[in-house]
TIMI-2910 file (N, C-alpha, C, CB; in pm, 1 decimal, decimal comma, always signed):
<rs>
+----------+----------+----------+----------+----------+----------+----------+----------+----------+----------+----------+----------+------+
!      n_x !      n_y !      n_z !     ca_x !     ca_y !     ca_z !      c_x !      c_y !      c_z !     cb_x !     cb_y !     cb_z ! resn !
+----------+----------+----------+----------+----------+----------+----------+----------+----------+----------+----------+----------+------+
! +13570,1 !  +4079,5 ! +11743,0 ! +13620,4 !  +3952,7 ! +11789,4 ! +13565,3 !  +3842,4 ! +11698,9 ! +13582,2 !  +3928,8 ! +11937,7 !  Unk !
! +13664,1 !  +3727,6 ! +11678,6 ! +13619,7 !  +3610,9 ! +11599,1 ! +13661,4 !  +3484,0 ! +11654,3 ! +13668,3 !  +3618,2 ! +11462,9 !  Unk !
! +13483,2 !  +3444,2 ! +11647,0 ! +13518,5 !  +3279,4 ! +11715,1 ! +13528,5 !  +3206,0 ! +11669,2 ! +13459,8 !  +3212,1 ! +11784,2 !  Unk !
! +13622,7 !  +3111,2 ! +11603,1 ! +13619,9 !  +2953,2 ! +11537,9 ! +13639,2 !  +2848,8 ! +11601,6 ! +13706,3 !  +2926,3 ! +11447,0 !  Unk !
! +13508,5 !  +2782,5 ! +11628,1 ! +13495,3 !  +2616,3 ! +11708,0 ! +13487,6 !  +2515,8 ! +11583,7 ! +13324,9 !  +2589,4 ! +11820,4 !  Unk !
! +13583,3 !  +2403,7 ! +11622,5 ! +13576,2 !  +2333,1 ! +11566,5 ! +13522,2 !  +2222,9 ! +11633,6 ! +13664,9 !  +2332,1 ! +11516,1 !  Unk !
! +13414,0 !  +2198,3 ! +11633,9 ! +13328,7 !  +2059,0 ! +11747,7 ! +13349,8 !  +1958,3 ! +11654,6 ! +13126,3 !  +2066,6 ! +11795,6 !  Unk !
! +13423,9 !  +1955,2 ! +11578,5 ! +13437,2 !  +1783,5 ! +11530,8 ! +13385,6 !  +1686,0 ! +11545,2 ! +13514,2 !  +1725,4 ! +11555,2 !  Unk !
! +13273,8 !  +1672,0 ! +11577,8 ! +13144,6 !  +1582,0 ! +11597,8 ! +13130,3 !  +1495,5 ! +11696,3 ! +13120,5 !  +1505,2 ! +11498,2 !  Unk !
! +13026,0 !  +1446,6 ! +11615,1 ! +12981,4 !  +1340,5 ! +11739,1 ! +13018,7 !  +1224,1 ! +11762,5 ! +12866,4 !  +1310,2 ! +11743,6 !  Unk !
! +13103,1 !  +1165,3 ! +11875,7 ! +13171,2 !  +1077,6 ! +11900,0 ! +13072,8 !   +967,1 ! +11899,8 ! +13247,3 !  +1101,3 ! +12008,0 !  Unk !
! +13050,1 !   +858,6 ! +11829,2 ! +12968,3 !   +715,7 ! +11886,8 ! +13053,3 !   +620,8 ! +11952,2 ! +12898,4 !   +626,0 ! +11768,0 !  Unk !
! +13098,0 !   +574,2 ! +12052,1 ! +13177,6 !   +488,4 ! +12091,8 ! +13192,9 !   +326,9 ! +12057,0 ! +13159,7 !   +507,3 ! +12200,3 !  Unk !
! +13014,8 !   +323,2 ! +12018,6 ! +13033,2 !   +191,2 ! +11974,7 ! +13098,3 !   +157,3 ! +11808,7 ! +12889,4 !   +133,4 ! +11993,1 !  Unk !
! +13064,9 !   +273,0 ! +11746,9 ! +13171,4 !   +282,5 ! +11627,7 ! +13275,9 !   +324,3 ! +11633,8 ! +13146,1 !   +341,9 ! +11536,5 !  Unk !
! +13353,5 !   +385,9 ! +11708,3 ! +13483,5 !   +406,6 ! +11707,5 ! +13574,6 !   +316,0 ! +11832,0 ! +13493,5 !   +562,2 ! +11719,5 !  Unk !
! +13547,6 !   +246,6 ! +11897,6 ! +13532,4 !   +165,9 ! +11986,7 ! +13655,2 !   +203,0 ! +12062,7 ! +13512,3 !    +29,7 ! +11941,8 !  Unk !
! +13639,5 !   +370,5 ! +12093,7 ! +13720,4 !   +394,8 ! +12170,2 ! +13682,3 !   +362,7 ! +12332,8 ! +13749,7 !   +519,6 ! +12135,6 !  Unk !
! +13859,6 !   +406,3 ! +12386,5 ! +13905,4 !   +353,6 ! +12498,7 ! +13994,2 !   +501,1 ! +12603,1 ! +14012,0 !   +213,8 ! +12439,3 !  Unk !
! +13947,8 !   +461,5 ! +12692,1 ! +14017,9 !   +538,3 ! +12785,3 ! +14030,2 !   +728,4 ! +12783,1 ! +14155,4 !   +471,6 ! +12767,4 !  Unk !
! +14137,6 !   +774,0 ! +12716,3 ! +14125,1 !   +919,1 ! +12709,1 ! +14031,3 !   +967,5 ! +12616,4 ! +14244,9 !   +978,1 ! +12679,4 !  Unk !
! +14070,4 !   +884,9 ! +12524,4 ! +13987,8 !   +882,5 ! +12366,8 ! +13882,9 !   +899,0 ! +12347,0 ! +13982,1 !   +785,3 ! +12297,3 !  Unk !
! +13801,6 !   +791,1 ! +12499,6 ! +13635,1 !   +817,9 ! +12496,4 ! +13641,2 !   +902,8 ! +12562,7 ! +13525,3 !   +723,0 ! +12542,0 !  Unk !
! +13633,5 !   +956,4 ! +12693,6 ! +13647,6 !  +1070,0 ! +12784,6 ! +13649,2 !  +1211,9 ! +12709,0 ! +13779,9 !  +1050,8 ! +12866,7 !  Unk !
! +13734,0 !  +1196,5 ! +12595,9 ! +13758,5 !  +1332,5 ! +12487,6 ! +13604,3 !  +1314,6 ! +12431,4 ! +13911,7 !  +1314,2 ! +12336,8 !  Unk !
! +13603,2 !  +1204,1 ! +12366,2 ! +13441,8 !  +1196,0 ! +12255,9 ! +13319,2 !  +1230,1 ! +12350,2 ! +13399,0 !  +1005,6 ! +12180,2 !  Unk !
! +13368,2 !  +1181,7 ! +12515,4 ! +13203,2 !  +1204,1 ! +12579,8 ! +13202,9 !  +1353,7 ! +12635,6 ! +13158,4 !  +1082,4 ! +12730,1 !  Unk !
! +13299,1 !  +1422,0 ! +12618,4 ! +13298,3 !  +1580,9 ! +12642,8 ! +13276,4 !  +1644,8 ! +12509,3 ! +13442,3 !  +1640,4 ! +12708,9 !  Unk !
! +13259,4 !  +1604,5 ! +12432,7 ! +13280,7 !  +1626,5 ! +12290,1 ! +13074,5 !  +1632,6 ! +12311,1 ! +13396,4 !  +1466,8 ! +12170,6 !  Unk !
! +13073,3 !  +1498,2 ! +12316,3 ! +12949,4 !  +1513,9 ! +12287,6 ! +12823,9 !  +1580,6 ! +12379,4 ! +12927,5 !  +1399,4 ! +12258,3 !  Unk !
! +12868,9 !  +1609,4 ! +12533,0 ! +12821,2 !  +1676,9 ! +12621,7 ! +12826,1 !  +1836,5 ! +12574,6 ! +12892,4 !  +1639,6 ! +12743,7 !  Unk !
! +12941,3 !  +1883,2 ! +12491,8 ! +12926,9 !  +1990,7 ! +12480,7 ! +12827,0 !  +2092,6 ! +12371,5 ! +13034,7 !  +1999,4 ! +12479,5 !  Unk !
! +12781,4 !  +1923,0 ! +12277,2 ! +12747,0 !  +1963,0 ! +12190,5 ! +12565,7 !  +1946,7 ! +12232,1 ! +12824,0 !  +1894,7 ! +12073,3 !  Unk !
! +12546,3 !  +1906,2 ! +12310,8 ! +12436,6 !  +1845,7 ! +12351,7 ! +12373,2 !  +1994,8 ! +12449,9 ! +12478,7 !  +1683,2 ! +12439,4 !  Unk !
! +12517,2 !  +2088,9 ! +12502,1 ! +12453,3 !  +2202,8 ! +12568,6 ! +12462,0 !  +2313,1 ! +12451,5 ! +12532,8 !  +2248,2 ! +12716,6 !  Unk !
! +12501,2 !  +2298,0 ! +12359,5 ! +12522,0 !  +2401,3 ! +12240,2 ! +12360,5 !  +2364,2 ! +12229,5 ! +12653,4 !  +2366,6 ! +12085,6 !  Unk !
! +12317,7 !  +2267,6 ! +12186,2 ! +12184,2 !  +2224,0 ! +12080,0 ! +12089,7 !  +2299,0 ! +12220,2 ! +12148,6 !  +1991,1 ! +12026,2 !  Unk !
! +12096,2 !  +2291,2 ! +12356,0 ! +12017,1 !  +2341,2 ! +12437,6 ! +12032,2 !  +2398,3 ! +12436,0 ! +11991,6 !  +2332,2 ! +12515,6 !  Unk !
! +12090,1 !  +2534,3 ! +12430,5 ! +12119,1 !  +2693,3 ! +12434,9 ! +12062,1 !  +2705,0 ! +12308,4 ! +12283,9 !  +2757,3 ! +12451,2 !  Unk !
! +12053,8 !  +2667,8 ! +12174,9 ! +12020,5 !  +2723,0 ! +12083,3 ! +11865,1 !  +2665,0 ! +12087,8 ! +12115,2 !  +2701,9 ! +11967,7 !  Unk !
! +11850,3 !  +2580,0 ! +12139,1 ! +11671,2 !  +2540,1 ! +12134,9 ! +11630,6 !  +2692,7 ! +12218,2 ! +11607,1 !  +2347,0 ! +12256,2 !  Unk !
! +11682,4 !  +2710,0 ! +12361,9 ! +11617,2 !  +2769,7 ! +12396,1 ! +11557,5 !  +2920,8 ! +12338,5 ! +11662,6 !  +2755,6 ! +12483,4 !  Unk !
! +11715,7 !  +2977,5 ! +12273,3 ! +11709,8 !  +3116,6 ! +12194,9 ! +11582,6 !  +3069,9 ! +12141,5 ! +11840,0 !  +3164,7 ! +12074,4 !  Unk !
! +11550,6 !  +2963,4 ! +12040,1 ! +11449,5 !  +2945,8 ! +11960,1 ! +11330,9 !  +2995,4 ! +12003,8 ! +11437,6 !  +2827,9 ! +11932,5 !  Unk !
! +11297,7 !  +2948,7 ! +12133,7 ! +11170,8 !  +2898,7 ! +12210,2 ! +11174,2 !  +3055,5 ! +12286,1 ! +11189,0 !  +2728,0 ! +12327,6 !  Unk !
! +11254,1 !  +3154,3 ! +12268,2 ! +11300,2 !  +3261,4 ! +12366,5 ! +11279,3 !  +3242,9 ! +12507,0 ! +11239,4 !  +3382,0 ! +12338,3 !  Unk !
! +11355,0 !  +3111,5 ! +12556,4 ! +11345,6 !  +3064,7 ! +12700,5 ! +11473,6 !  +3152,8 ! +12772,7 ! +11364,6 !  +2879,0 ! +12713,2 !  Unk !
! +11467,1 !  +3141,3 ! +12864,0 ! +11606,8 !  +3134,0 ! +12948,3 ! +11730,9 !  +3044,0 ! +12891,6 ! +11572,5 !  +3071,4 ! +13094,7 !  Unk !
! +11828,8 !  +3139,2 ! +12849,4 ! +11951,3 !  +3025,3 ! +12804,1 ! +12033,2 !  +3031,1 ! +12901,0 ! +12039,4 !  +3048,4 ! +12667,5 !  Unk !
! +12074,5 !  +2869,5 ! +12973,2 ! +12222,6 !  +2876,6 ! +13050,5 ! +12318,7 !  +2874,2 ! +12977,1 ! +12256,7 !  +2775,4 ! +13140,0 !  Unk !
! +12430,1 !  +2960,4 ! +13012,6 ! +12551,4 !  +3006,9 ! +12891,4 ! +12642,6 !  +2904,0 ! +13007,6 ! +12612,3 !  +3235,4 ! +12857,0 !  Unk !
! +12598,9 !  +2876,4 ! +13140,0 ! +12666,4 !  +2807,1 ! +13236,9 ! +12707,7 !  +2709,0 ! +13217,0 ! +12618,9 !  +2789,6 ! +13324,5 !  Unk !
! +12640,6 !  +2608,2 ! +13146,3 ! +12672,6 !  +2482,6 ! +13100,5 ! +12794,3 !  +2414,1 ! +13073,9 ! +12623,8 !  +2475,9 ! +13012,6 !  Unk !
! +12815,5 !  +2482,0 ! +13016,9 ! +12945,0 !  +2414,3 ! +12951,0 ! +13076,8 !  +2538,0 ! +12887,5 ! +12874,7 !  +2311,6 ! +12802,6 !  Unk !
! +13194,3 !  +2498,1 ! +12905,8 ! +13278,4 !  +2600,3 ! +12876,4 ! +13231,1 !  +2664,0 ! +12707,8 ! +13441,1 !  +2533,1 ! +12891,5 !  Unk !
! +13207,2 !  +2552,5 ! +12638,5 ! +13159,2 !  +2598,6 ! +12479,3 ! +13043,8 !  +2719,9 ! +12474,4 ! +13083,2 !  +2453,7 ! +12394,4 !  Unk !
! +12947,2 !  +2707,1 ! +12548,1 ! +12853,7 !  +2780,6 ! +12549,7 ! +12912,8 !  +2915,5 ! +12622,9 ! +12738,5 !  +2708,8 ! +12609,8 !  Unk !
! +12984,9 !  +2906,8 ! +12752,0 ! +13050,0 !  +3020,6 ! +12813,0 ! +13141,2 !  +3110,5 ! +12662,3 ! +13169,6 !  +2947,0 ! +12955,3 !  Unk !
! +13205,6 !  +3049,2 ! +12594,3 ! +13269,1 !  +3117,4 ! +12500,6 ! +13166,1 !  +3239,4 ! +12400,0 ! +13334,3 !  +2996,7 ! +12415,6 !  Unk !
! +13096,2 !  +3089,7 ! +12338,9 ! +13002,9 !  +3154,2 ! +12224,4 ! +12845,2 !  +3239,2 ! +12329,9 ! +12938,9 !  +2982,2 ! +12089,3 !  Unk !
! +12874,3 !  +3284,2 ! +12433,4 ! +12777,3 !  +3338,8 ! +12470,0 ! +12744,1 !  +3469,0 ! +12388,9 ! +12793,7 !  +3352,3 ! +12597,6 !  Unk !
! +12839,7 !  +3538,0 ! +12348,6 ! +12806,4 !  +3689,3 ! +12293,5 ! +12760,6 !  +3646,1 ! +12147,1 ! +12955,1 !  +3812,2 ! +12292,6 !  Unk !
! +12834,5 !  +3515,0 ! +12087,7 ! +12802,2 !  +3471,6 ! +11930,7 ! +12612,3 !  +3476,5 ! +11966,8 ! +12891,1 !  +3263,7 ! +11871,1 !  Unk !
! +12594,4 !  +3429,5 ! +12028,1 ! +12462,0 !  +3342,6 ! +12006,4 ! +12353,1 !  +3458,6 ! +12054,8 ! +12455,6 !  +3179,4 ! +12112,4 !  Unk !
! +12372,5 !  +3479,7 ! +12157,2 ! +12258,8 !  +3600,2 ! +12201,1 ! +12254,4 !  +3708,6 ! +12116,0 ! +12284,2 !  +3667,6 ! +12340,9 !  Unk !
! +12260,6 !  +3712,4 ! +11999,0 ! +12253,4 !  +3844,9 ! +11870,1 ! +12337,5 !  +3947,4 ! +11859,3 ! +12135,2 !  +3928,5 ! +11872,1 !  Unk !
! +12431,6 !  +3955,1 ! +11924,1 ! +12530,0 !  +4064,1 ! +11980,4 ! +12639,7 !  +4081,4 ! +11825,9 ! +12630,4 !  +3992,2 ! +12155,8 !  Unk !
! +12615,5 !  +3946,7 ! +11759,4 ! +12676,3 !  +3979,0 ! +11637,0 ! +12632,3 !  +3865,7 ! +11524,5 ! +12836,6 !  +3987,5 ! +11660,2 !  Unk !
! +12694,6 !  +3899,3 ! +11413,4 ! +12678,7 !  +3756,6 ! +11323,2 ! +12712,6 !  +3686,3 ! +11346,9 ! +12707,9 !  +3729,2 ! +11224,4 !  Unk !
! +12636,6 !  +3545,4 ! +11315,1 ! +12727,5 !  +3402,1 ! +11323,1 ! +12714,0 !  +3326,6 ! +11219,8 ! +12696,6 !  +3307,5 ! +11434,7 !  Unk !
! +12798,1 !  +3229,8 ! +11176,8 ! +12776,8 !  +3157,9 ! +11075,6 ! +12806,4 !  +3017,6 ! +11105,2 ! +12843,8 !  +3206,8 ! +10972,2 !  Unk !
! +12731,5 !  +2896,6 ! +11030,0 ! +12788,1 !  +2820,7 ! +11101,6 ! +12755,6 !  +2755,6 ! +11023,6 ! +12776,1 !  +2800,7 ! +11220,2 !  Unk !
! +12890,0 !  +2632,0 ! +10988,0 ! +12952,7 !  +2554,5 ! +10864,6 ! +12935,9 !  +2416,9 ! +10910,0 ! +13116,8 !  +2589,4 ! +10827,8 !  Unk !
! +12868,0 !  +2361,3 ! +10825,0 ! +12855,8 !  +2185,1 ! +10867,7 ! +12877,3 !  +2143,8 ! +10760,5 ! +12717,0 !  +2109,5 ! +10924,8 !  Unk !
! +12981,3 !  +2004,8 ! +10793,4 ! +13006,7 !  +1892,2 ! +10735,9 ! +12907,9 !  +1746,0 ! +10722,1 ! +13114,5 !  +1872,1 ! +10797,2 !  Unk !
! +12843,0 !  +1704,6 ! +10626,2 ! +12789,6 !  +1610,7 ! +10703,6 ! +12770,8 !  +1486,9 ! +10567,7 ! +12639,2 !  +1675,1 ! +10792,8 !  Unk !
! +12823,6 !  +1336,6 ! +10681,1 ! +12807,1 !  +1235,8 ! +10592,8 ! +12665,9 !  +1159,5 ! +10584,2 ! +12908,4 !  +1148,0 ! +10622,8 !  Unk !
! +12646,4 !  +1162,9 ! +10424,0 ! +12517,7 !  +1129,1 ! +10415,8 ! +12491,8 !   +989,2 ! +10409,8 ! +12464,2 !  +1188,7 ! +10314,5 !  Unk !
! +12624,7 !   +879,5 ! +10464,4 ! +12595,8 !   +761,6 ! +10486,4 ! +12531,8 !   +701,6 ! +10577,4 ! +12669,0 !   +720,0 ! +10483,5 !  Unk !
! +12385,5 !   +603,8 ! +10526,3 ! +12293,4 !   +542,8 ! +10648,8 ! +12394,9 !   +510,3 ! +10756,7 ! +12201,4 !   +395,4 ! +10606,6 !  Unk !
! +12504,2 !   +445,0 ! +10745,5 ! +12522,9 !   +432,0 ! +10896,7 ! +12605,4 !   +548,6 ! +10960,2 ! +12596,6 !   +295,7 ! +10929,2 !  Unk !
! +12575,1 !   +626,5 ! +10922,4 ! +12603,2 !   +739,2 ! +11017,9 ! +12524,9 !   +824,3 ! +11084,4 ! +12665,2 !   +811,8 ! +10970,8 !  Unk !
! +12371,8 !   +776,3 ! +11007,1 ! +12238,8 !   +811,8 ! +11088,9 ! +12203,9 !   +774,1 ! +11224,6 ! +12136,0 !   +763,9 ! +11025,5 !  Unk !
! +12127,5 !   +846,0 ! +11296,6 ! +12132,0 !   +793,1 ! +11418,9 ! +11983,4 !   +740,4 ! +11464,2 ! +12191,4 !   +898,6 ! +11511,2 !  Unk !
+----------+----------+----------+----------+----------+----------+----------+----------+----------+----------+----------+----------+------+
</rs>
């Protein structure tokens, strides 16, 4: 089986100064990515991971718990204001 997520990042609202569905999309966007970064802290820490969290994590549950390879491709702009 092969998983490709595309999390398209992290929504800032005050820079994109979205509205209505737009933010709602960016603040699930960024909730999901916020339980990805906790599931993978925990593997780190070999805590208890909730795969419960969030539908993203329910998917990539078998990716992440060692059950197979994963790879994982980042884009990233190296402009100060995109630092956080």
């Amino acid at each position: 089986m092969i998983n490709i997520i595309d999390l398209a990042g992290s929504e800032c609202v005050s820079k994109t100064k979205a509205e209505g569905l737009v933010k709602k999309e960016g603040d699930n966007i960024n909730k999901s990515l916020l339980f990805l970064s906790n599931a993978i802290r925990s593997l780190g820490q070999k805590e208890y991971v909730n795969y419960r969290d969030s539908k993203l994590t329910r998917i990539l549950q078998s990716s992440l718990s060692g059950n197979c390879k994963t790879s994982v491709i980042c884009t990233v702009n190296s402009l100060a204001s995109n630092s956080a």
